[in-house]
N, C-alpha and C positions, 0 to 999 in steps of 0.2 A: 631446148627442143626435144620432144620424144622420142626415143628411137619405135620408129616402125619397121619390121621387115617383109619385104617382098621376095616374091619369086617370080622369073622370067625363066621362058623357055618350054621346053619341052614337061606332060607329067612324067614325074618321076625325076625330075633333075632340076632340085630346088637351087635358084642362086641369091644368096640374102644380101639385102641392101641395107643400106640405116639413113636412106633421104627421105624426109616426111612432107614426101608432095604431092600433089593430090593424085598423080599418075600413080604413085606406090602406095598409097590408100586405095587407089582401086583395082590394083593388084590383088592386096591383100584381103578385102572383102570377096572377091574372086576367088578364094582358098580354103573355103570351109572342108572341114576333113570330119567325117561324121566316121568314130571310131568304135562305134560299137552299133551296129544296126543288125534286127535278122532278117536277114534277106529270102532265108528260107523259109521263115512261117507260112504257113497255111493261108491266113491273113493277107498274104502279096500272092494269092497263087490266079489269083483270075488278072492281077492288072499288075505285076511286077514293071512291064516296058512304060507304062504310064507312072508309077511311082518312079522310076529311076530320071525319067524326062524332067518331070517337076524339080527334084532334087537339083538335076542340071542348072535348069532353069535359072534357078536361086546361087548359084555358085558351087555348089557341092562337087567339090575333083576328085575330090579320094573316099573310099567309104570301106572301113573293114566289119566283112559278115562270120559273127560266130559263131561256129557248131552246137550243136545241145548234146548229140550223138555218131555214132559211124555214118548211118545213114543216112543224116542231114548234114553231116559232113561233104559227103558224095554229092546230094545235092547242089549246093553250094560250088563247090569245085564245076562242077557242071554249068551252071548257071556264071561264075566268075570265066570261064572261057571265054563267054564272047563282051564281055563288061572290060574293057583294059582300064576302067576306073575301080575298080573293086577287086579286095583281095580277101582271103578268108582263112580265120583261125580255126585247127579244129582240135577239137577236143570232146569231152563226155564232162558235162553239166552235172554236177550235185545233185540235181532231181533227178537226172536218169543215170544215177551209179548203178543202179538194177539192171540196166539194161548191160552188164557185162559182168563177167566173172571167168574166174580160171588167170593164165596169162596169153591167150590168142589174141584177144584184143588189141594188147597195148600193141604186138607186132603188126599189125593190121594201122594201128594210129599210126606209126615211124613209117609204111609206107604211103601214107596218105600226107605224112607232112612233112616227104621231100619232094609234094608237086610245087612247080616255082609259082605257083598263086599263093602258096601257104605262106603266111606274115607273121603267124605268132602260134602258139598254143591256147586254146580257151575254146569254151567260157568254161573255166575250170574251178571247184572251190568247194565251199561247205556251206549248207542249207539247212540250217534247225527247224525252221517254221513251221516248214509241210510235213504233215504227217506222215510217220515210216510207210513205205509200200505194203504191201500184203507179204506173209512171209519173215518181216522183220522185226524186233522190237526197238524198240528206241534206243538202246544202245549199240544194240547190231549195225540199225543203219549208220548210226554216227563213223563205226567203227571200221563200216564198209570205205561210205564215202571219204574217212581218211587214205585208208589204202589205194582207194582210186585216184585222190590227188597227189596221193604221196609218187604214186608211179609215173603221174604224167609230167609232174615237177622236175622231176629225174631222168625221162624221156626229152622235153626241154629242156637241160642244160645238158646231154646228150649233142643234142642238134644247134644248141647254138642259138635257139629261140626265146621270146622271152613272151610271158604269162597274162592274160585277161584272166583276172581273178572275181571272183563271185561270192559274197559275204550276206548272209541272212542270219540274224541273230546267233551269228557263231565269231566274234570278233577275235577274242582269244586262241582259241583253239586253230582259228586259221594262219591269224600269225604268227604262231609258234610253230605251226609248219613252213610259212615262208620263208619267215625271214633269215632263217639257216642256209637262204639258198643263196642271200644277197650278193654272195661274192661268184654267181655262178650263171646270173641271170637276172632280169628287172621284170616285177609285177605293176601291171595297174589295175588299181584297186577300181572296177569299175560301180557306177552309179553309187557312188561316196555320198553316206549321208551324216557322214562323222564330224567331230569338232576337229579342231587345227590341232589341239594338244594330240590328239588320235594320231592326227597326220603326219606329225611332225617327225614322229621314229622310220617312219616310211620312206620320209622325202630322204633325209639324211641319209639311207643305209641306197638311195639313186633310183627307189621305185616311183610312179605317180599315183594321183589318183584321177577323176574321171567325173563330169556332173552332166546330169540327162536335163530334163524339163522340170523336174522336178524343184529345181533352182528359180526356177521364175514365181513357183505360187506364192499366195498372199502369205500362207502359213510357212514356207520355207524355213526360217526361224536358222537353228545355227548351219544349218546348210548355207544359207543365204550370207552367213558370216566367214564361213569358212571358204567361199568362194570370192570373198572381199579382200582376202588377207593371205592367202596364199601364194608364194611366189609365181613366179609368170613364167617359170620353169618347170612347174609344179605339176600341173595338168590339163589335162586334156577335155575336150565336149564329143556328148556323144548322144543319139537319140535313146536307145536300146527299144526302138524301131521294131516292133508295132506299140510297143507300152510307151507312158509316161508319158504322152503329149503334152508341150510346154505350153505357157498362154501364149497366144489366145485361140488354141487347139483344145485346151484342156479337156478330157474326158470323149475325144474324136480319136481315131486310129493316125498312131505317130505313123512319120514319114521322114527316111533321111530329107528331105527338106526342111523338117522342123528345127536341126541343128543352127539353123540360124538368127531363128529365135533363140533359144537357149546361150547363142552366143550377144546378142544383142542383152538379155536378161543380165546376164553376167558381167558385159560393157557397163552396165549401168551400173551397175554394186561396186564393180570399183572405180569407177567416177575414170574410166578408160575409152578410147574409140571402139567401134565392133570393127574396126581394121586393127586394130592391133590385138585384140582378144583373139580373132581371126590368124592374122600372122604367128602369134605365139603357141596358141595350138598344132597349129600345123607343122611349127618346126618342131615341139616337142615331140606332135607322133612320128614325123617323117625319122624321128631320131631314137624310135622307140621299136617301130616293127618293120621288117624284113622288106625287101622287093622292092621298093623305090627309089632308094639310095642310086 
């Protein structure tokens, strides 16, 4: 028989079971945890209380919103006040490492993320793709954006927190920043579009990694594989809310509700329940970021 786990009780006070009946199957489809959604885009600013209802709706309990900047930090914290399902990481985004310089900042982050809403540090990382800002040239920026994660990496195991990391054609260079910190703190690697050999040095040194909608398309290809084959300790779903609508959204404005699709997409690859893809996520992240425990 499979072990399936539930939770009963209160949120925030997970208690796991291993009966697979259909009471704790519907527990655990009851437990979608949508760990990367932004709750502060611009995108949610006319119907946020309608986007969060839906999500309800569907089972969605838990949902962590991640920073891009100070200011959308703030946001967030604002908006997680009256949300007791929603917690939020903050951090400064790789595209907007311009938006800080000097050392004000990072003292400014340290007090934004000792509010008890804050769960982690993110969305923090390195971005090749986009074009330098105005003002930088391609090495500067690279060279910015490491300083800026290097600082927040160190701010985080600082406080005790651990890392939503952010990867756009910088694989290397990012984890040669990380993974020095393994003994210090746990990243995940979100919207993973890597292979399992990728993964593999990740999971082992206790980091995760993270699959959005993007796991559902036809073209998926070794995404779709690596989300087959990956331990069930491994990782986490997550929308990254308002992008990457799963099917049968595809190409529509995601919505933490969409996470269960992606969890359903992902039931099916590894030939598993969407209650126990459900259950396993959610104990990974309940066991990954702050404040629910």
């Amino acid at each position: 028989m499979p072990l399936v786990y539930h939770f009963r009780g209160e949120i925030g006070k997970p208690n796991f079971a291993t009966l697979d009946t259909p009471t704790a199957r519907a527990k655990a489809q009851n437990m979608f945890f949508d760990t990367h959604t932004h709750l502060g885009s611009k995108q949610f600013d006319n119907d946020l209380p309608a986007v969060l209802k839906r999500a309800r709706a569907v089972g969605v309990t838990r949902m962590v919103a991640p920073a891009t900047n100070l200011e959308n930090a703030r946001k967030l914290l604002a908006i997680a006040e009256y949300e007791p399902d929603v917690r939020v990481a903050v951090g400064i985004h790789p595209c907007d490492a311009d938006s800080v310089s000097g050392e004000a900042w990072i003292d400014e982050l340290r007090e934004l993320a000792k509010h008890p809403k804050v769960c982690a540090i993110g969305e923090i990382g390195l971005d090749y793709f986009h074009a330098p800002p105005e003002g930088f040239t391609l090495e500067d920026w690279k060279s910015h954006q490491a300083k800026v994660l290097a600082a927040q990496l160190e701010l985080a195991a600082e406080l005790k927190l651990n890392v939503i990391l952010h990867n756009r054609e910088s694989w290397d260079d990012l984890t040669a920043l990380v993974l020095p910190f393994s003994d210090r703190l746990r990243g995940v690697f979100h919207c993973f579009t890597g292979t399992i050999e990728q993964a593999r040095p990740l999971l082992e040194r206790g980091h995760l990694i993270s699959f959005t909608g993007i796991v559902s398309f036809k073209n998926a290809g070794v995404i779709a594989e690596t989300a087959r084959v990956v331990p069930a300790n491994g990782f986490m779903i997550e929308t990254d809310a308002p992008y990457l609508a799963p099917v049968p959204h595809r190409g529509k404005r995601c919505e933490p509700a969409h996470v269960a699709d992606t969890a359903r997409a992902i039931a099916a690859l590894r030939g598993e329940s969407v209650e126990k893809v459900a259950a396993d996520t959610a104990r990974n992240a309940l066991g990954f970021f702050r404040g629910w425990n």
